[in-house]
N, C-alpha and C positions, 0 to 999 in steps of 0.2 A: 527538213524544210525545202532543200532543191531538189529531193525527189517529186513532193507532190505539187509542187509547180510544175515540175517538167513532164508529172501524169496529166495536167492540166492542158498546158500546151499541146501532149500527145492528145488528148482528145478531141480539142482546138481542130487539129489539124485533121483530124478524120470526117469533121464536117458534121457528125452526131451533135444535135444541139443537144437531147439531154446527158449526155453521155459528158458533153462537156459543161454542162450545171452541176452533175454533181460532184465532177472534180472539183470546180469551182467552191464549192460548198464544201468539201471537204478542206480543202487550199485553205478559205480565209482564217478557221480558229487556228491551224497549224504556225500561222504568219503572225496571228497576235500573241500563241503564247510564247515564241521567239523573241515579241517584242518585250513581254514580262517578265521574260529570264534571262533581258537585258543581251541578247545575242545580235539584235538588231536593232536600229531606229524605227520611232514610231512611222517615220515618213518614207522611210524604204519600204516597210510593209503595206502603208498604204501607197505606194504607186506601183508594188508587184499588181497590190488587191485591183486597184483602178484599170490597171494596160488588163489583166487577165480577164475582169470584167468588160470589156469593150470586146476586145477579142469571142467570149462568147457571146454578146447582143450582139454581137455583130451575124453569126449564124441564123439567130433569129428572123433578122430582116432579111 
């Protein structure tokens, strides 16, 4: 799970917008099935999913 956030972030950081969508998109089911095998809150996954999404719209614009 903090590996492919932290590929995500790495992509983030490189400025590639799609490069950093499909970490993204890789990222989210990784964060929910954490949350169904009860390793994490549903709300910690959803505010990795939210800041990492802003972070790539944010390339976007």
């Amino acid at each position: 799970m903090r590996t492919v956030i932290k590929k995500a972030l790495a992509a983030v950081e490189t400025g590639d917008y799609e490069a950093a969508s499909a970490a993204y998109s890789e990222a989210v089911p990784v964060l929910d099935r954490a949350v169904t095998h009860g390793i994490i809150q549903k709300n910690k996954a959803s505010r990795h999913k939210a800041r990492l999404n802003t972070r790539v719209k944010a390339l976007k614009a």
